[in-house]
C-alpha positions as CSV (number, residue, x, y, z in Angstrom):
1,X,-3.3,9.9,42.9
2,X,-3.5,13.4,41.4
3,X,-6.7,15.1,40.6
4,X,-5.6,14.9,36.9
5,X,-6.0,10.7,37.3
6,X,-8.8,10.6,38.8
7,X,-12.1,9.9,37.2
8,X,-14.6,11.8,36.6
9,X,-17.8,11.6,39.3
10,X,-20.7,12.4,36.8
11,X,-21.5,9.3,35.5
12,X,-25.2,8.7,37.1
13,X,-27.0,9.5,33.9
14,X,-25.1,6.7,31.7
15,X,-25.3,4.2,34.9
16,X,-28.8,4.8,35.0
17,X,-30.1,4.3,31.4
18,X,-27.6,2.3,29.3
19,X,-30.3,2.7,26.6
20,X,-29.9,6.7,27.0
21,X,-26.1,6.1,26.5
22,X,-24.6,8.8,23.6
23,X,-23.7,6.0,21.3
24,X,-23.4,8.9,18.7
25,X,-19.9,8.8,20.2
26,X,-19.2,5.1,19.2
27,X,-21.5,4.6,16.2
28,X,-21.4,7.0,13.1
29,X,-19.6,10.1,14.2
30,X,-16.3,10.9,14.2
31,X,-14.7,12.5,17.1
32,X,-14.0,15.6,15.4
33,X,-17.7,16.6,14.2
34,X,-18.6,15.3,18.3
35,X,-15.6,18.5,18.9
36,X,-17.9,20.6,16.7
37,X,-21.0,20.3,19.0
38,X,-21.5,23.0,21.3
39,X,-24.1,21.7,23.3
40,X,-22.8,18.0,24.6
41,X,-26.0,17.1,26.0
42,X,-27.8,17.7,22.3
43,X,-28.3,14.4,19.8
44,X,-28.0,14.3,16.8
45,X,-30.5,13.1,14.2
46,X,-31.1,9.0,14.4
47,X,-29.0,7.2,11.7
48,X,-30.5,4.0,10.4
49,X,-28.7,0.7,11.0
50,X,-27.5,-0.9,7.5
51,X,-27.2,-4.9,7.0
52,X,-24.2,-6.4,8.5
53,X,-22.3,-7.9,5.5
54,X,-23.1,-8.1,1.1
55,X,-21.2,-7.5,-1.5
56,X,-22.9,-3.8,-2.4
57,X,-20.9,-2.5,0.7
58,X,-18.0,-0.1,-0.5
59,X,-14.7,-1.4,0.2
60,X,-13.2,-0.3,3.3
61,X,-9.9,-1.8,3.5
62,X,-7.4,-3.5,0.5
63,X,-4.3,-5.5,0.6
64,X,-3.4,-5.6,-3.4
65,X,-0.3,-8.0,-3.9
66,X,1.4,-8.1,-0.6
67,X,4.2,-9.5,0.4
68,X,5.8,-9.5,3.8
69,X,9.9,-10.4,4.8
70,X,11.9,-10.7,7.3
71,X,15.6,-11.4,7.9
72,X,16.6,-13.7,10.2
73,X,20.6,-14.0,10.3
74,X,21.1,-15.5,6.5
75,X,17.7,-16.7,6.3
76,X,14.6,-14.6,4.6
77,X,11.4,-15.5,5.5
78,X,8.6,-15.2,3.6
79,X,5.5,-14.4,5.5
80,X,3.2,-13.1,3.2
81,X,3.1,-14.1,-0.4
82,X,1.6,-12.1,-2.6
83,X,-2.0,-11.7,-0.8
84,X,-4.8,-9.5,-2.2
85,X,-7.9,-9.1,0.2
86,X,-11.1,-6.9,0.5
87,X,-12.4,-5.9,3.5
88,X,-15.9,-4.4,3.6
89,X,-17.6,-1.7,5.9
90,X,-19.4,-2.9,8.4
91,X,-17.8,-6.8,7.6
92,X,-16.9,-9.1,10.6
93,X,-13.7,-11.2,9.1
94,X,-12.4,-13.8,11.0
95,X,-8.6,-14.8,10.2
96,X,-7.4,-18.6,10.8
97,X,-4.6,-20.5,10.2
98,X,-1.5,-22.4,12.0
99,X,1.3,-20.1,13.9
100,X,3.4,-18.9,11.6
101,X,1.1,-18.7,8.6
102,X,0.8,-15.1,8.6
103,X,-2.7,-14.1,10.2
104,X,-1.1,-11.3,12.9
105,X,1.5,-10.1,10.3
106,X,-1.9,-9.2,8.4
107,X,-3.5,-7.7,11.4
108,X,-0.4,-5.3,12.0
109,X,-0.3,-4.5,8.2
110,X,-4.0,-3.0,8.1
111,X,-3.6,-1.5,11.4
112,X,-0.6,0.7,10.5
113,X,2.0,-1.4,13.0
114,X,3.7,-2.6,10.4
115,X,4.7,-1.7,6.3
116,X,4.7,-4.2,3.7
117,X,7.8,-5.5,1.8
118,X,5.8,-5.1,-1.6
119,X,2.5,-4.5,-2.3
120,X,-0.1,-2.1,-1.2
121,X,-2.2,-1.4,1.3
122,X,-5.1,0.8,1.6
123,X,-7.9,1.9,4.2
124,X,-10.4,3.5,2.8
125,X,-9.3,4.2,-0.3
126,X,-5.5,6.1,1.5
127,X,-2.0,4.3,0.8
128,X,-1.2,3.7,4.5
129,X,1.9,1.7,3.4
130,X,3.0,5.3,2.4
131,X,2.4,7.5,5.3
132,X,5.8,8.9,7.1
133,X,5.6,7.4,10.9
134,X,4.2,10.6,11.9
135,X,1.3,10.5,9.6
136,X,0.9,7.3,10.4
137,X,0.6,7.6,14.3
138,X,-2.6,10.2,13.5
139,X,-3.8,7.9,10.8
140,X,-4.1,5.3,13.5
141,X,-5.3,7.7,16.3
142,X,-8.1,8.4,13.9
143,X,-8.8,5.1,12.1
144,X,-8.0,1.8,14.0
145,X,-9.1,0.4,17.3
146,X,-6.9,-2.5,18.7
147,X,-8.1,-5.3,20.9
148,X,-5.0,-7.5,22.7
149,X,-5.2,-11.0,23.8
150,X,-3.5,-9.8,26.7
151,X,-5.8,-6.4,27.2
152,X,-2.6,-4.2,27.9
153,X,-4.1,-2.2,30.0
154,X,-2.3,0.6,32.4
155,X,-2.8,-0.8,35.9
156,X,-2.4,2.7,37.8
157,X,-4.8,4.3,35.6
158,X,-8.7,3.2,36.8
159,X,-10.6,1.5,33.2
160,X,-12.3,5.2,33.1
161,X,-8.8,6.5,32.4
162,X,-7.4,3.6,30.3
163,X,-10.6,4.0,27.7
164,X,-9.4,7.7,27.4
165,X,-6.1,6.8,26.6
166,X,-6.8,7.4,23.0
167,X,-8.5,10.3,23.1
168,X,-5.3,12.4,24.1
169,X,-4.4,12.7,20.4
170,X,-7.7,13.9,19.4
171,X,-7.4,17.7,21.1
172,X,-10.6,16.9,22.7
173,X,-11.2,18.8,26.2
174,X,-10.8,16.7,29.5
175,X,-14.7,17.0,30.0
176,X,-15.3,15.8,26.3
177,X,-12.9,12.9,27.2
178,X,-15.0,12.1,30.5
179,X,-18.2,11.7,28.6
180,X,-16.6,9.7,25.3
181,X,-15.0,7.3,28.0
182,X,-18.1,6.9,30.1
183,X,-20.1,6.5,26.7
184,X,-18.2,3.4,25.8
185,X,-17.8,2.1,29.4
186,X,-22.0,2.0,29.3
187,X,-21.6,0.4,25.9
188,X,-20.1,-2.8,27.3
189,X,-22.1,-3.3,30.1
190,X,-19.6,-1.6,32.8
191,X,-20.4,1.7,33.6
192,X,-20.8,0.7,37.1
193,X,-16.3,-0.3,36.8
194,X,-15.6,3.1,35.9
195,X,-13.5,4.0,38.7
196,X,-11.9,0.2,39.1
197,X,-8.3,-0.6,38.6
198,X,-7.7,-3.4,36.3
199,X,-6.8,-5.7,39.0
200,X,-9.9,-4.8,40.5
201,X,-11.5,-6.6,37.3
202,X,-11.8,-10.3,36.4
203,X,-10.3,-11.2,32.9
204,X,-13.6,-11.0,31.0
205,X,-14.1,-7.1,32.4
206,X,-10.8,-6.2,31.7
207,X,-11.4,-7.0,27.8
208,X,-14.6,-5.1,27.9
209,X,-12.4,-2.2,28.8
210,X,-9.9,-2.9,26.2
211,X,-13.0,-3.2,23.9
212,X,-14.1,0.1,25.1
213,X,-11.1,1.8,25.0
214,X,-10.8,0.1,21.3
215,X,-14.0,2.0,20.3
216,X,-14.2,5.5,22.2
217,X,-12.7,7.7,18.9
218,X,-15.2,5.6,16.1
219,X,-12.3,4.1,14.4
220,X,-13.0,2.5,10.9
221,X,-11.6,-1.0,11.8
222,X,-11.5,-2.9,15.0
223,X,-8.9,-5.1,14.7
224,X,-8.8,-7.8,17.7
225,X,-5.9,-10.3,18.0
226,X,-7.0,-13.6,19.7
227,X,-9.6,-11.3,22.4
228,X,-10.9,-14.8,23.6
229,X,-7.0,-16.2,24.4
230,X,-6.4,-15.6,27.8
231,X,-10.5,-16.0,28.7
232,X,-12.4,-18.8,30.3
233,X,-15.5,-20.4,27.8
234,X,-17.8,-18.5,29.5
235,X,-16.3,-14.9,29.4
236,X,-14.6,-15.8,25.7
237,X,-18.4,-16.0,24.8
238,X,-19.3,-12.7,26.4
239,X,-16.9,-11.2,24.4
240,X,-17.8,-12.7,20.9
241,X,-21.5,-11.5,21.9
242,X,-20.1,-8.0,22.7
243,X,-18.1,-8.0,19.7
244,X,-21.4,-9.3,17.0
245,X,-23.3,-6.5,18.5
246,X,-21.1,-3.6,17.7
247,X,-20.6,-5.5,14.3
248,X,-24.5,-6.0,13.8
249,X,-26.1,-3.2,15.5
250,X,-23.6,-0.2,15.0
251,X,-22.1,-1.1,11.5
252,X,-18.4,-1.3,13.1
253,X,-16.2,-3.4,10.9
254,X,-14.3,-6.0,12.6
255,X,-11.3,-8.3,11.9
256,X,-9.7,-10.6,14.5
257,X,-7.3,-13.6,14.4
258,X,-8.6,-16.8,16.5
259,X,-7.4,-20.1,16.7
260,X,-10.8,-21.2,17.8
261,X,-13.5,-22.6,15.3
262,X,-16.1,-21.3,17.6
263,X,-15.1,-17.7,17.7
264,X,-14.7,-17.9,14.2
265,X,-18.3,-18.9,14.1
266,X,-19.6,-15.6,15.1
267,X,-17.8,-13.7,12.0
268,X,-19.7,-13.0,8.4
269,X,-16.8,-14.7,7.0
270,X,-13.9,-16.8,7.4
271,X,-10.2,-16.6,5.7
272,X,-7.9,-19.4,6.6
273,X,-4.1,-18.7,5.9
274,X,-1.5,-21.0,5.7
275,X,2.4,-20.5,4.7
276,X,1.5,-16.6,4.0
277,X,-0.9,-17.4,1.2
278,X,-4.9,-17.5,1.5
279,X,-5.7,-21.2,1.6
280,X,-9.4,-21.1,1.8
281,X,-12.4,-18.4,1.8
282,X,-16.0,-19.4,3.7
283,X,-19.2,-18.1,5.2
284,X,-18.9,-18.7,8.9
């Protein structure tokens, strides 16, 4: 392993303290204004939490009459029929539904993976459906933070290095990358993994680093496909914790598509889908 992959060995402060972790870097700021700063070690001025969910939140994501195809041979399928949906900062928005009814065709649409037939569909308040796949690769960079089922880690890279992954779009310096990374590490409760391989992890500590990773450039949505799939009870619940508390105590809005009642439990609200179309709305 080159210098360049290993990890960085100044980590003591943020394995010390999780408390004194910079969550400026995951909660509130951007990472360009954190580029601004020329002092690293200085903080910036407390910012107050705000309620998890209610209706006086601005809008933070649209869907406005979309519809979703796909050709397969002859055949056209109809994924998505015509669905309009608001999304809320700082909302937590569990999607349900059968295979097939549409729920991860949704996820990809918000997240800028994949365009709508018809229909638009805006993040806060831009037409992603009409950014040029160069655009759209920053957009996402900049705005969306993905959790897989499957984690999707890179197994030669240690979790310090897979959590920074993101940030080699951003322009930010390898040191600024370091302390991002280890910020987000401490986050989740691993600080003390930094320097692990992935198949130095168990299941549940691999999804805190894809958690991590998800949230180490602030995006405006998390967006989290099955994250309790591939987990035992025990470390599915972890996870759901993990994911509550960067809902409810640092504002991030979350969306993620569960077959499981219980995971679905821990989200504001619930949207069920069925044959592309929204067949119910609840308060989990």
């Amino acid at each position: 392993m080159t210098d360049d992959m290993d990890v960085t060995d100044d980590m003591d402060d943020a394995t010390r303290k999780r408390e004194e972790v910079d969550t400026d870097v995951i909660t509130g700021t951007r990472v360009q204004r954190v580029r601004e700063m020329r002092d690293p070690e200085a903080g910036g001025p407390e910012q107050e939490e705000e309620p998890a969910g209610g209706a006086d939140r601005e809008v933070v994501a649209e869907l406005r009459g979309v519809h979703k195809t796909f050709k397969r041979g002859r055949e056209t399928i109809e994924v998505l029929r015509g669905l309009d949906l608001e999304i809320r900062r700082g909302d937590f928005l569990a999607l349900m539904g059968p295979s097939g009814s549409g729920k991860t065709t949704l996820l990809n649409l918000l997240g800028g993976l994949d365009r709508p037939s018809s229909g638009e569909v805006l993040v806060e308040g831009e037409r992603i459906d009409r950014l040029s796949g160069g655009r759209l690769a920053a957009w996402r960079a900049r705005h969306v933070g993905f959790v897989f089922q499957f984690y999707n880690l890179l197994p030669v890279l240690t979790a310090q290095r897979n959590v920074e992954v993101p940030l080699l779009l951003t322009g930010l310096s390898r040191a600024e990358r370091r302390r991002h990374a280890a910020s987000a590490l401490a986050l989740v409760g691993l600080a003390d993994r930094a320097k692990h391989l992935p198949s130095q992890l168990s299941g549940g500590q691999e999804q805190r680093v894809g958690i991590a990773r998800a949230i180490v450039s602030d995006p405006t949505l998390i967006l989290a496909d099955e994250p309790t799939g591939d987990l035992d009870r025990q470390s599915g619940d972890e996870i759901l914790a993990l994911l509550a508390e960067l809902n409810e105590r640092h504002g991030k809005t979350v969306v993620m598509v569960t077959h499981d009642p219980r995971a679905a439990g821990v989200a504001h609200r619930v949207l069920e889908l069925d044959e592309g179309r929204v067949a119910g709305r609840e308060a989990a």
